[in-house]
N, C-alpha and C positions, 0 to 999 in steps of 0.2 A: 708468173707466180714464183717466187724463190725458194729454194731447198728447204728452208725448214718451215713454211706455210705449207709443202707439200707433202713432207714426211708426218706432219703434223693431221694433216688429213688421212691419210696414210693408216695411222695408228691408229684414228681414231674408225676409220672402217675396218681395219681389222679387229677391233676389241666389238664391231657391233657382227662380224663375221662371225666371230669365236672359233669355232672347234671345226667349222665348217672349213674352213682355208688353214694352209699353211704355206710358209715362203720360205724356200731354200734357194741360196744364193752362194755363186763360186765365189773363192779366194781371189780372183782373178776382179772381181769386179767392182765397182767405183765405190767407193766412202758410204755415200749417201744411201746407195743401195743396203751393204751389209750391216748398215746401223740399222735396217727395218725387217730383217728378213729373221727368220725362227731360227735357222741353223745355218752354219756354212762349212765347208770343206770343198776338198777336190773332186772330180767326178767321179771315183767311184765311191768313195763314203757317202755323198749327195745319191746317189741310187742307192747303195745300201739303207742309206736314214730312208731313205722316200715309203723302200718296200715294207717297213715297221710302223710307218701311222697310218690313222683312220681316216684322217681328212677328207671329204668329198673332192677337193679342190686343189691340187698343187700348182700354187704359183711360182716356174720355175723359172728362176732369174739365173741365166748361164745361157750357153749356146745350143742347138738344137739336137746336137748327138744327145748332150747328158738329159735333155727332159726326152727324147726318145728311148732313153735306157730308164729313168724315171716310169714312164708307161710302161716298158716290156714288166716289170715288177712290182708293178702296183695292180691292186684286184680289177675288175671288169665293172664294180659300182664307183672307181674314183677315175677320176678326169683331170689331165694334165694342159695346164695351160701356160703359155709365154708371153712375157708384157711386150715380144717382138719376134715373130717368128722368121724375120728376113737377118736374124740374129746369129749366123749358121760358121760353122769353124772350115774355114779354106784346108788345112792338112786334111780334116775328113772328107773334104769335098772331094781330094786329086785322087780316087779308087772307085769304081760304081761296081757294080756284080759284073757287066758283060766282062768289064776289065779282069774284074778278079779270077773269072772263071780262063780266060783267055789263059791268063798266066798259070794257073792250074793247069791248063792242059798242056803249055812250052815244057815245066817244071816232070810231069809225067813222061817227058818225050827225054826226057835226060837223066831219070832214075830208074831202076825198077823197086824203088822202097816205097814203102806208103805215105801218101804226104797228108802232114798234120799241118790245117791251117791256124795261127795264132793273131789273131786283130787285136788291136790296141783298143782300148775303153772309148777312145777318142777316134771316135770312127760312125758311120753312118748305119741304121740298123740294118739296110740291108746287108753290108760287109760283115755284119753279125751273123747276119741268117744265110749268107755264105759259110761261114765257117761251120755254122751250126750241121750243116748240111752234111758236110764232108767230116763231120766226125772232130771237128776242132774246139778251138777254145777260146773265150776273150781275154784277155792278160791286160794289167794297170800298169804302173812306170815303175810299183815300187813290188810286184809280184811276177816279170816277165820272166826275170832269171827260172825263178819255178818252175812257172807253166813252159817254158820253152824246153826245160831239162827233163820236164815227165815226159815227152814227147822223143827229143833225143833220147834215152833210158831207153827208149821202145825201137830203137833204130829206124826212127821213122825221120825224114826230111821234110822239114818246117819252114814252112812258107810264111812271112810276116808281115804284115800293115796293119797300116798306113806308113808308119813314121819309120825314114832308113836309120835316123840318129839313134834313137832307141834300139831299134833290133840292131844296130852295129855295135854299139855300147855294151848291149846286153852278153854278145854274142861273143867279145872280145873279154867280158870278163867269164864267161863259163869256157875260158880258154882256147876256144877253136880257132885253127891255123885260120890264114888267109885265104888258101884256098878252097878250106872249106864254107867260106861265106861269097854269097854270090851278091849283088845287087841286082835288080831287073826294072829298066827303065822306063818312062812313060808308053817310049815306043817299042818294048817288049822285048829288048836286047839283053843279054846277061853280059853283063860290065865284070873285069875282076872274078877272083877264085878259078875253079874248075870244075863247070859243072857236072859233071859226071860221078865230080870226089863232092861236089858241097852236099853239107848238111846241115844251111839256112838260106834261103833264097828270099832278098829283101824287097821291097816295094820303094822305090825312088820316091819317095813322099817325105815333106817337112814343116814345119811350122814357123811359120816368118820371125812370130817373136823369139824363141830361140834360135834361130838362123844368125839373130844379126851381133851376138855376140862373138869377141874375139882374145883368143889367145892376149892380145896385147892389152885390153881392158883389163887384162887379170894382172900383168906384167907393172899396168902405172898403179893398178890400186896399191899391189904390194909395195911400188916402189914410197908412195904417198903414206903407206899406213903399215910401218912393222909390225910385225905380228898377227895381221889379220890372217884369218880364216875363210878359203873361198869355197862356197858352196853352189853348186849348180845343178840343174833339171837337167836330165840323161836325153832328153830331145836336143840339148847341143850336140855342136860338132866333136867329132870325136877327141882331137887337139886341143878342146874346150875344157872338155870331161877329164882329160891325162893330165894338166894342168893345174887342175883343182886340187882343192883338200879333199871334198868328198862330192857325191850328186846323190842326186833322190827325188823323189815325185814331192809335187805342193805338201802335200801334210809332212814329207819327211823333214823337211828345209822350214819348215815353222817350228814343226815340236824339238828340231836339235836347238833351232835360237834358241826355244823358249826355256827350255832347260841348261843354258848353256850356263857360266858364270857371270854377275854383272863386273863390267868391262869390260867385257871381250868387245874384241870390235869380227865382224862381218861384211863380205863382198858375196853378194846372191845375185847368182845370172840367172834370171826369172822374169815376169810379168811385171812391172813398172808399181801398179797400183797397190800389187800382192806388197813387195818390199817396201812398198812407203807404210802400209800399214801394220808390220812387224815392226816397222820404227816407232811408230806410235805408239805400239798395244806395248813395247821393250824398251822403255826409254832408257835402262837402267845399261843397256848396251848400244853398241855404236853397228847401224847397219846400212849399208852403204850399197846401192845397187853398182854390178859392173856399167851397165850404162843406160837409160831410160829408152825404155822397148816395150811399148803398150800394146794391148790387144784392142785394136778398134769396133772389134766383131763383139766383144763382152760390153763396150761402152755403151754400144745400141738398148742396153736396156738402160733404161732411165727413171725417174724417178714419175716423171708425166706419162709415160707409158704403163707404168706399172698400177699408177692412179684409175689410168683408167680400164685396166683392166678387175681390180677389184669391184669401180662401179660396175659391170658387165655382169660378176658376179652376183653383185646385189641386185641388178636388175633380174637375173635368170631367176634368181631364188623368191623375188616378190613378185614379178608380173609373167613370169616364165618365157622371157625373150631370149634369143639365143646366146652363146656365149662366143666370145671372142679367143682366136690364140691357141684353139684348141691343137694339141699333137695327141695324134694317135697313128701307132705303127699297126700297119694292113695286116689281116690276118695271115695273107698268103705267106707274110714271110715273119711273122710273131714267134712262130712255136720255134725254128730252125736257132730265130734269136736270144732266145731267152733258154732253147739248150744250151748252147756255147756260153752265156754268163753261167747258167747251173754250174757247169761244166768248170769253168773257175773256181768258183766254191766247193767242188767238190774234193779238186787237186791242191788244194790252198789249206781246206781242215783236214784231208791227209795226212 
């Protein structure tokens, strides 16, 4: 069946769905996809929008952290579900609890200050419900600077994951020497700084799509396109970031295009599909990715997937058969999880 016999179906069982479903879908994700979906953004505005409707039904098209953070904030009568739950983001995958916990206790053997754990939105719920536990907080790509400085302010030393690029990015702009930023690797080493003196201990974790950008992609666009303006996602490499004009999370790198003047031209080291479709949605400006770098783990949702998970839908709700796709985060570790989001919200409308 081809894309638009399918989206075509598509719509048409969602208008017989109505009020009962709703589809939110990343920036991150294929054409076809966010032509059918209710709303889109990056993951944390897609948990924010999620935790404000009624929907029985959220069809989350993204990876399995953001529809896990979807469920920690949606009530107890709505039910999250994925047109592919083998859909899962490898940076959140490189940290589990034993881990985190492990490194919590190295980090305790090298201070006597309190450590504030800080996890990335892009992370697994249980690394939520770590943090939660210990008193921490979850932080987004375009709110870290924040939540890391409430934390520092309290002279407390801040443990960070999943992502090293980000907490080194972050960390390097709320000015902290060198030494006092530690890395701490798979195999539980502290790389760099002085532990004794740091006050951020990183977690060795990355994310391939932005991994595979380089200083020198940024070097030919300029050289090819005077005047451009390069924008990049703070999950780059730090030499990526110092390089650039500016960085900022998905929504920030859409809403400067959008607002920018028409002909500017743009180079955005981001998600391949994301860039293609700021070209589209901006024709009026010229935006040019630094190099095609796609997230294969967002492409698993598809259009036939997502078909049949609304039949699924329709089937529970007429003949009462089960449903498909379901994500729900276990009790044992929901409440620890959904402190630490609070917990962002709370140091953020401070």
């Amino acid at each position: 069946m081809d894309i638009m016999t399918l989206n075509e179906q598509i719509l048409e069982l969602k208008k017989e769905l109505g009020k009962s479903i709703v589809i939110p879908a990343h920036h991150y994700e294929n054409p076809e996809i966010v032509e059918v979906a209710d709303f889109v953004g990056d993951s944390y505005k897609l948990a924010a929008d999620c935790a404000k409707i009624d929907a029985e039904f959220i069809v989350f098209c993204g990876v399995y952290f953001m529809a896990e953070a979807a469920d920690l904030l949606s009530s107890s009568t709505q039910k999250v579900l994925m047109p592919d739950i083998e859909a899962r983001c490898p940076m959140a995958d490189q940290i589990g609890y034993q881990q985190a916990d492990k490194v919590f206790q190295k980090i305790s053997g090298c201070t006597t200050r309190q450590i504030a754990p800080v996890v990335y939105m892009n992370s697994t719920a249980e690394i939520k419900s770590f943090s939660g536990k210990y008193g921490g907080s979850v932080c987004t790509s375009s709110n870290a600077g924040k939540i890391i400085k409430h934390f520092l302010d309290q002279d407390k030393v801040v443990f960070f994951a999943p992502d090293y690029n980000l907490g080194n990015n972050t960390a390097n702009e709320l000015g902290l020497k060198d030494k006092e930023i530690v890395k701490v690797t798979s195999d539980f080493q502290c790389v760099g700084g002085n532990p004794s003196q740091a006050k951020i201990f990183i977690w060795d974790g990355y994310c391939y799509v932005h991994k595979r950008f380089l200083v020198n992609d940024i070097l030919d666009l300029r050289t090819k396109n005077p005047g451009i303006k390069i924008i990049v996602h703070p999950e780059c490499d730090r030499e990526v970031v110092i390089n650039s004009d500016d960085s900022g999370s998905t929504q920030k790198i859409y809403e400067e295009i959008k607002k920018s003047p028409t002909g500017s031209i743009w180079g955005v080291g981001t998600e391949f599909n994301f860039v293609q479709r700021i070209a589209w949605e901006f024709p009026d400006k010229t935006v040019l990715p630094l190099r095609k770098s796609i997230c294969g783990n967002m492409a698993k949702i598809t259009p036939e997937k997502l078909l049949k998970i609304l039949q699924s839908v329709q089937s529970h709700l007429q003949k009462k058969t089960a449903l498909e796709g379901i994500v729900q985060v276990s009790e044992s570790m929901k409440n620890n999880a959904a402190r630490a989001l609070h917990k962002m919200i709370e140091i953020v409308e401070k």
